[in-house]
N, C-alpha and C positions, 0 to 999 in steps of 0.2 A: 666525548659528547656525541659523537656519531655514532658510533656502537651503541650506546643508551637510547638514542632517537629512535635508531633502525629496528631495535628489537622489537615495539610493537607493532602490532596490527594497526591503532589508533593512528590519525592523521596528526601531525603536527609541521605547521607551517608559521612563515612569520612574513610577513610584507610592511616594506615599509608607508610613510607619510605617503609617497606617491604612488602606493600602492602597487610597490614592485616588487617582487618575493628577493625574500636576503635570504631564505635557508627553506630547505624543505625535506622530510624526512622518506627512505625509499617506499613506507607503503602510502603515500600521496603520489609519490610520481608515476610507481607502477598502476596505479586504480587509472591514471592516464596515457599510462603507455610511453612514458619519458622514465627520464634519468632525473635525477635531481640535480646535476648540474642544470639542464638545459631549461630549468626555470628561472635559473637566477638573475635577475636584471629585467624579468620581464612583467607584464600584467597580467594578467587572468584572461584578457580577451588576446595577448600575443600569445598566450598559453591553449588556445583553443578552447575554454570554457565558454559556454553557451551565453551570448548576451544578457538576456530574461534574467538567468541565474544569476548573473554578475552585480550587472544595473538594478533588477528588480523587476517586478510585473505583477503590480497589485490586481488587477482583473483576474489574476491567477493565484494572487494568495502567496506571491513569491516577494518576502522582502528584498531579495538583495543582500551580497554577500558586501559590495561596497558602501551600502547602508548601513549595516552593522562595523566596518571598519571605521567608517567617518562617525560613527557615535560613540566609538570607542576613543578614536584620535583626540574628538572634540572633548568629551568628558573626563577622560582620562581614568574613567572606571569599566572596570569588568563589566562583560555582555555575556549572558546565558540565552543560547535559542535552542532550544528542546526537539522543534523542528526545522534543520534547517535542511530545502530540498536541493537537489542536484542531481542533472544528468548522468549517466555514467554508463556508456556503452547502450546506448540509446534504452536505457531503464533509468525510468526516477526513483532513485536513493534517498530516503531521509535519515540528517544527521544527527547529532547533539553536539550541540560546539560551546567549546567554551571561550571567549576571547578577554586577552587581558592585555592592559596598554606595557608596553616597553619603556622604558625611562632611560637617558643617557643619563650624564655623574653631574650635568646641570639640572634636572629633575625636569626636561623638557622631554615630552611625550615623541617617539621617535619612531614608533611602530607598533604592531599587533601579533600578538603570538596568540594563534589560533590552535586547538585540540579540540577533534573532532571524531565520534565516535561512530560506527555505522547503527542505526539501527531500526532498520527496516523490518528486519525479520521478527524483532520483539513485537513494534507497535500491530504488525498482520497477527501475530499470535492473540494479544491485546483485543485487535479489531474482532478476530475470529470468537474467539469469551467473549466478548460482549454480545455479538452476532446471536451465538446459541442461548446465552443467558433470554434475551430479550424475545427471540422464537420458544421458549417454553413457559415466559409469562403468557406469552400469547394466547400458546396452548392449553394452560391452564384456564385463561378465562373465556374460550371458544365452547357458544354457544348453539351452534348451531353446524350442519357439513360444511354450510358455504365458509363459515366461523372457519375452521380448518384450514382451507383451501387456500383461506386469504393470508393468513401465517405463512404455510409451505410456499406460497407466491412471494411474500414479500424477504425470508430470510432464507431460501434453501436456492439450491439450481437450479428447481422449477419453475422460478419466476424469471429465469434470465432468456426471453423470447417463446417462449413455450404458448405456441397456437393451440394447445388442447389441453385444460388439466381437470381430472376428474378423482371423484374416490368412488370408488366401484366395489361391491360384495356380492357373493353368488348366493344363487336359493337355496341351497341347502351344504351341510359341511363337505369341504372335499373329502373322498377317501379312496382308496382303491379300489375295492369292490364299487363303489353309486357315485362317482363323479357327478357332479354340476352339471346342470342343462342347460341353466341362463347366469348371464351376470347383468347386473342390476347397476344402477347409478344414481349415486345418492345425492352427489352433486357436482355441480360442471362449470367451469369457467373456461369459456372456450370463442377462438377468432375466427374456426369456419363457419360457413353456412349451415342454418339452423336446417338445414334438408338433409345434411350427408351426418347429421349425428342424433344418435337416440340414445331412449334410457333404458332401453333393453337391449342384448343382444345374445347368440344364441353360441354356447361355448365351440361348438362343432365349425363354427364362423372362422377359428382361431387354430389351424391346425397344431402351431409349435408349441400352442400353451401350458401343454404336459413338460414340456423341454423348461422352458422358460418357470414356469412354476416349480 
């Protein structure tokens, strides 16, 4: 049974009625920097997990790991939480857990076996698709430069503090031989003062711009 446990990556843990771990498998202990002995007998909070986490913090959106065991205890049916979050090396983790009640041979509910999968990196993938998907409806139905501007503000890195955003196009095509004299701005969403920004300005202004373009 321990060799079967250990082999995977997934979390499987069991705690009992009083919500003191009876077994834990090593990739739970290592995600906390223990041995899998040094859980057993204890709580979550003698175990150094984060109160919030443990008890819950609904102003945070955080059910509670002991939430979910006490509905398990109590009903004595399986608990699915799709998102369940947790610290972990001062990064918030979200899991998918599956919890299912323990039975002794009196058919009286005795514990929780929890299985718990990481999957953080799916749901940012997830988040990320959505992200782009919803920035190029946008873009499809932007009507206008400012129309644009407000897109690349609200789903791109542009929006994330950016004192200045503009889309700019020069008077005439670059080329090697007749470079650009002016660049132009077509429109601006911007937090400095309306005095230190215009809508012209003159390519020669911009030494590196050869570099940079």
């Amino acid at each position: 049974l321990r060799n079967v446990i250990d082999s995977t990556p997934d979390w499987i843990l069991v705690r009992d009625h009083n919500h003191r771990y009876r077994l834990v498998n090593r990739a739970y202990a290592q995600a906390l920097h223990l041995t899998p002995p040094d859980f057993i007998g204890k709580t979550d909070a003698e175990a150094g997990l984060p109160a919030e986490f443990v008890n819950g913090e609904l102003t945070k959106g955080i059910r509670g790991i002991l939430v979910d065991d006490d509905e398990v205890l109590t009903s004595g049916e399986s608990l699915v939480n799709p998102f369940e979050p947790l610290l972990i090396d001062d990064e918030l983790r979200l899991f998918h857990s599956v919890k299912t009640p323990l039975r002794a041979a009196s058919g009286e509910v005795w514990g929780v076996l929890t299985l718990a999968r990481d999957v953080t990196e799916r749901e940012y993938l997830l988040t990320q698709t959505e992200t782009l998907y919803q920035a190029s409806a946008g873009l499809n139905l932007a009507q206008t430069h400012d129309d644009i501007l407000g897109v690349l503000q609200q789903y791109t890195i542009l929006g994330q503090r950016a004192s200045n955003l503009s889309l700019n196009y020069f008077d005439v095509p670059w080329t090697d031989n007749h470079p650009p004299r002016w660049i132009h701005t077509a429109a601006r969403r911007t937090n400095l003062p309306i005095e230190v920004v215009s809508n012209r300005y003159a390519v020669a202004e911009f030494p590196s711009i050869n570099r940079l373009l």
